[in-house]
VOKE-600446 format. One record per residue (C-alpha): residue in three letters; x, y, z. Coordinates in steps of 0.5 Angstrom, whole numbers, plus 2048, in hexadecimal, padded with zeros to 3 digits. Each point is the difference from the previous one (the first is absolute). Example, Ala and Ser with C-alpha at 12.3 -4.5 7.8 and 13.67 -1.06 7.14 Angstrom:
BEGIN
ala8197F7810;ser8028077FE;
//
This chain:
BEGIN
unk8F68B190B;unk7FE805805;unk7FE800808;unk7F98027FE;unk7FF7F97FA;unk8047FB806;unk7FB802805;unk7FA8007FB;unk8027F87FF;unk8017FF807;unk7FA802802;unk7FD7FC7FA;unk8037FA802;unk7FE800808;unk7F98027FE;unk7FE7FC7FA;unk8057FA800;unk7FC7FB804;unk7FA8017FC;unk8038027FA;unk8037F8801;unk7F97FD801;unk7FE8027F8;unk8057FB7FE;unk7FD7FA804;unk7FC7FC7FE;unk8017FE7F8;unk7FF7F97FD;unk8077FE7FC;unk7FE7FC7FA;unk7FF7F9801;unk8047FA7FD;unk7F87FE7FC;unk8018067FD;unk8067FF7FE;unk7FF7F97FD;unk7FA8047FC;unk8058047FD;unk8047FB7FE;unk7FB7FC7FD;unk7FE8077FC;unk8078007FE;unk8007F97FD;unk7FA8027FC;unk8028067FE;unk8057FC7FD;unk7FD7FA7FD;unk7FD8077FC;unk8068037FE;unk8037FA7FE;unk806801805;unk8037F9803;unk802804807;unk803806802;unk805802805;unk801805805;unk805803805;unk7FF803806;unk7FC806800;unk7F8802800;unk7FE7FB7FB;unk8037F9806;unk7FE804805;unk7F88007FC;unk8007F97FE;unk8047FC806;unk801805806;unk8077FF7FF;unk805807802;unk8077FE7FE;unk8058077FE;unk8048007F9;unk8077FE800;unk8057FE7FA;unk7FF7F8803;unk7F87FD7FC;unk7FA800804;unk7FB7FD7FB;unk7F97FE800;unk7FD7FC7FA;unk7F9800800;unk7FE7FA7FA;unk7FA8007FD;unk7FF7F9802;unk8047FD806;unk803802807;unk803807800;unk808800802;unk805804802;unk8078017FE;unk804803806;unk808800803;unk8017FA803;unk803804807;unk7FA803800;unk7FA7FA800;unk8007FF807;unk7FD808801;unk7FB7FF7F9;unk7FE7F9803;unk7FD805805;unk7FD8057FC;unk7FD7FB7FA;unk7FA7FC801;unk7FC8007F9;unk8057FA7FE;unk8067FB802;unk8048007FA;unk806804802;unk8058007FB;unk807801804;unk8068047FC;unk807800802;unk805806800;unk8047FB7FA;unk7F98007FC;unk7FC8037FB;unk7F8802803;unk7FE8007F9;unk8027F87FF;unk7FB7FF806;unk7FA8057FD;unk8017FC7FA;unk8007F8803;unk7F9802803;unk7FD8037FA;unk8037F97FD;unk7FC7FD805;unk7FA8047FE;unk8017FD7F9;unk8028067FF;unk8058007FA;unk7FD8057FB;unk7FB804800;unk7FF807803;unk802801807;unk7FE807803;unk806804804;unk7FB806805;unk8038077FE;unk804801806;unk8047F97FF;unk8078047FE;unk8047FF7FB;unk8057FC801;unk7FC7FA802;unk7FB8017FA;unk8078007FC;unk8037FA804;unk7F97FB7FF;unk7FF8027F9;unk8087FD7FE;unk7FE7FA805;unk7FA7FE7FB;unk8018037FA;unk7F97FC7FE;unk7FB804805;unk7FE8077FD;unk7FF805807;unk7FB8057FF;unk7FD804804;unk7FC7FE807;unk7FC8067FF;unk7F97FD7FE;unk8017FB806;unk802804805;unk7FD8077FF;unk7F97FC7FE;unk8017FD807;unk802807804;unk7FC8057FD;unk7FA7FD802;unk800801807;unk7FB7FB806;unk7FC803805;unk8057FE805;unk8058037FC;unk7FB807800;unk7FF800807;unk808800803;unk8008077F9;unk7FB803804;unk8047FF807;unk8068037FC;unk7FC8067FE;unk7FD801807;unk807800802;unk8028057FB;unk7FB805802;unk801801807;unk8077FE7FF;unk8008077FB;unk7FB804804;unk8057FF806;unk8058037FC;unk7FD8057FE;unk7FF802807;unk808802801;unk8008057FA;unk804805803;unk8038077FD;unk8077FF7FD;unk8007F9801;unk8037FB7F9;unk7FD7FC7FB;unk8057FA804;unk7FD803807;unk7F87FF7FD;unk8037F97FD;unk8047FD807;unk7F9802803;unk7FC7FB7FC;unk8047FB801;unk800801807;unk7F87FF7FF;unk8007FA7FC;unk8067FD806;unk7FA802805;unk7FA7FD7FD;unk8057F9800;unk8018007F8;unk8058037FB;unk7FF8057FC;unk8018077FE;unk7FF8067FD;unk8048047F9;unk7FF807802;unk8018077FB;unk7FE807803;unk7FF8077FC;unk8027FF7F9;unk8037FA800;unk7F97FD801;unk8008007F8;unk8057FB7FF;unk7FB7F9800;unk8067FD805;unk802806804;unk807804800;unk8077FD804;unk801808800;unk800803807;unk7F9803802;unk7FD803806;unk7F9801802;unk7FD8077FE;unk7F9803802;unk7FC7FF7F9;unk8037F97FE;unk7FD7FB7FD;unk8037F9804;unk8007FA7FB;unk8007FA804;unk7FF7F97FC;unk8017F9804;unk7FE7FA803;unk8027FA804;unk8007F87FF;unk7FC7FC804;unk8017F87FF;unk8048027FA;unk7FA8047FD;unk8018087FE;unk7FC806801;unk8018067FC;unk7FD807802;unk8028077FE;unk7FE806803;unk8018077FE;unk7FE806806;unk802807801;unk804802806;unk7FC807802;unk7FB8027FC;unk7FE7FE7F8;unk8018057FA;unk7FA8007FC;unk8057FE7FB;unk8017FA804;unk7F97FE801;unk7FE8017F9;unk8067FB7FF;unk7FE7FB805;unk7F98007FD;unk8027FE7FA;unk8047FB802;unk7FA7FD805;unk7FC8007F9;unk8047FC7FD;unk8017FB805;unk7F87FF7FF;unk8007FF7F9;unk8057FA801;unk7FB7FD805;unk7FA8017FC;unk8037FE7FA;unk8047F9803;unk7FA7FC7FF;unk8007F87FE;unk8027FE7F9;unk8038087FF;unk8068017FE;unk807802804;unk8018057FB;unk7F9803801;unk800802807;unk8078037FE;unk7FD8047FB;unk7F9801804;unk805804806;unk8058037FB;unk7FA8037FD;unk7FE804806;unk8078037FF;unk8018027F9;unk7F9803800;unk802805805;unk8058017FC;unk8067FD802;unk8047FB7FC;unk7FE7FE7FC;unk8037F8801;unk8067FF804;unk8038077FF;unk801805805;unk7FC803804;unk7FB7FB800;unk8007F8802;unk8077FE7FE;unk7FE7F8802;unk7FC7FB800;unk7FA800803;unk8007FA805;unk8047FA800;unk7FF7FA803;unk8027FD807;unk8007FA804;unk8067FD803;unk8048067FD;unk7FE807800;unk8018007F8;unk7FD7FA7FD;unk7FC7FE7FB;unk7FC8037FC;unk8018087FF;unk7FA8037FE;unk8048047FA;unk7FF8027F9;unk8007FA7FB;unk7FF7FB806;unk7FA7FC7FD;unk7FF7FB806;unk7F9800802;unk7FF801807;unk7FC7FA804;unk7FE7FE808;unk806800804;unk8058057FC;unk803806806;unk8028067FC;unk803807803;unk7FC8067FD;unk804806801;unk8008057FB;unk805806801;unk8018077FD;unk807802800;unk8018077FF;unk8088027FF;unk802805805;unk7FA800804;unk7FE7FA803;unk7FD7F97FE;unk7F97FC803;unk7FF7F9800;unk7FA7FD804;unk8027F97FF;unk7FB7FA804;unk8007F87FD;unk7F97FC7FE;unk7FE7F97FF;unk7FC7FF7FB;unk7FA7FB801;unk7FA7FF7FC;unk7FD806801;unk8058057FF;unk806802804;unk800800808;unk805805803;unk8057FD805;unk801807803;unk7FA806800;unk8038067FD;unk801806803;unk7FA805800;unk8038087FE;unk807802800;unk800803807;unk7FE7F7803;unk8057FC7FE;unk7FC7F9803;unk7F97FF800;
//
């Protein structure tokens, strides 16, 4: 990185550190209430799909319905949610002391040694449950080797997936889950515009990048930016080719930060200098497009409708058509929540309807090979009356923040 993009982040940091820091402070963690409601949701949700429990390990979904956060290894760390009676957890009996510090929706720990199996463990609470066949939900991300060792411990249980529970319950989000979203995308955006102030003749797609993350460690969270210049900018995901900053470029930026384990997404494609009409014309294209999903994400439309009411935009002007190049290579929007990529995604062929609650990203691009590539992302929420922007889009290609 040059002389000139070090002082730039040093004098960022001196002078807009301590009020950056000051954006973070303030937000409301979910409450153990809410989590108690969630898991009422669940056991509703599968009492409906006919599903005895199902089984978690550590990741978005635990830390969704019991606040846990506990790393994955090769040793089982498993919570059983039954539909009826308590919930327990199956973890390595050298570790109960830390978990016991952790779990406080349930006392029933179940401890396994070094010598024994987990999945012997699983299958006694499920036993306990009076759960000896039926159907248990196993959550997408349970790994393999434990779904295949629970199956050979209870050959009479059939696994399914835990999606109609655990998608049913994430999808739709709180007030109180909106409200942390919306600090996130609050941090994105001011953690973007501060980075946007150190573009530098000269200076690399890792320069712009280790900026934003240096924005984000300033305003107290942890975040970051993908970032793409000039022609690599029509790769949706950019390029880990080298790339120096040229007047005339266009800067892709797409990024965002966690704040209380809940994700923000924003995408922002500027010129470095002044814009091309060929760009300005891309960039309005792109802009229309992204309010056609808007004004089509309407309650009771479909996901794929939005899609198609963006997609439109594009293919009319005469790009395209569908996904081929040049024009929209992707999806429309996808959900986001605990992760950045959840569900649902707003796609042809989804027909899941959208209702109060659902949080999209809504970021058509034109990616045009050898040229360069726009994409204007900002997420919504879903409420009756249509969808309200977690993030104000950006007003013309020269004003990248409202």
């Amino acid at each position: 990185m040059n002389a000139g993009t070090r002082l730039t982040r040093r004098r960022f940091a001196a002078l807009a550190g301590a009020a950056l820091r000051a954006t973070a402070a303030g937000v409301s963690p979910i409450s153990d209430e809410e989590r108690r409601a969630r898991i009422e949701k669940a056991r509703r949700l599968m009492a409906e799909n006919r599903i005895a429990a199902i089984l978690l390990e550590p990741g978005p979904s635990l830390f969704y319905f019991t606040g846990v956060r506990w790393g994955l290894s090769e040793r089982v760390f498993g919570f059983i949610l039954p539909e009826r009676g308590e919930a327990a957890y199956v973890v390595p009996a050298f570790e109960e002391s830390r978990a016991r510090e952790v779990i406080r929706s349930t006392t029933d720990i179940r401890i396994w040694q070094e010598d024994q199996s987990p999945f012997t463990k699983v299958a006694e609470v499920l036993r306990d449950r009076g759960i000896r066949t039926g159907r248990v939900g196993i959550e997408e991300k349970v790994r393999f080797f434990l779904f295949d060792g629970l199956r050979k411990e209870t050959p009479a249980i059939e696994y399914l997936s835990a999606d109609p529970v655990t998608a049913g319950c994430r999808m739709i989000k709180s007030p109180a889950e909106i409200a942390v979203m919306e600090r996130a995308a609050d941090l994105a955006i001011e953690a973007f515009r501060a980075t946007f102030a150190t573009l530098r003749e000269g200076m690399t797609q890792q320069d712009l990048s280790a900026n934003c993350t240096a924005a984000f460690r300033a305003l107290g969270v942890q975040g970051g930016g993908l970032v793409a210049l000039g022609q690599s900018s029509a790769s949706p995901h950019g390029s880990s080719q080298p790339q120096k900053l040229r007047e005339g470029d266009i800067v892709l930026m797409d990024g965002g930060c966690s704040v209380e384990g809940y994700q923000s997404d924003l995408t922002r494609s500027i010129v470095f200098g002044k814009p091309t009409v060929r760009q300005r014309q891309v960039w309005g294209l792109v802009r229309r497009a992204q309010d056609a999903a808007l004004a089509a994400a309407r309650p009771g439309a479909t996901c794929e409708s939005v899609d198609a009411a963006a997609r439109k935009v594009i293919t009319d002007a005469g790009f395209g058509p569908d996904y081929r190049l040049p024009g929209l290579p992707h999806r429309t929007g996808h959900g986001i929540g605990l992760e950045g990529h959840e569900w649902t995604n707003l796609v042809r062929g989804n027909k899941t309807r959208l209702q109060a609650g659902m949080c999209f990203s809504d970021e058509p691009m034109i990616a045009i090979p050898g040229e360069f590539g726009i994409r204007l992302e900002d997420c919504f929420y879903m409420t009756p009356d249509g969808p309200r922007l977690f993030s104000r889009q950006r007003p013309s290609i020269e004003q990248p923040f409202a």
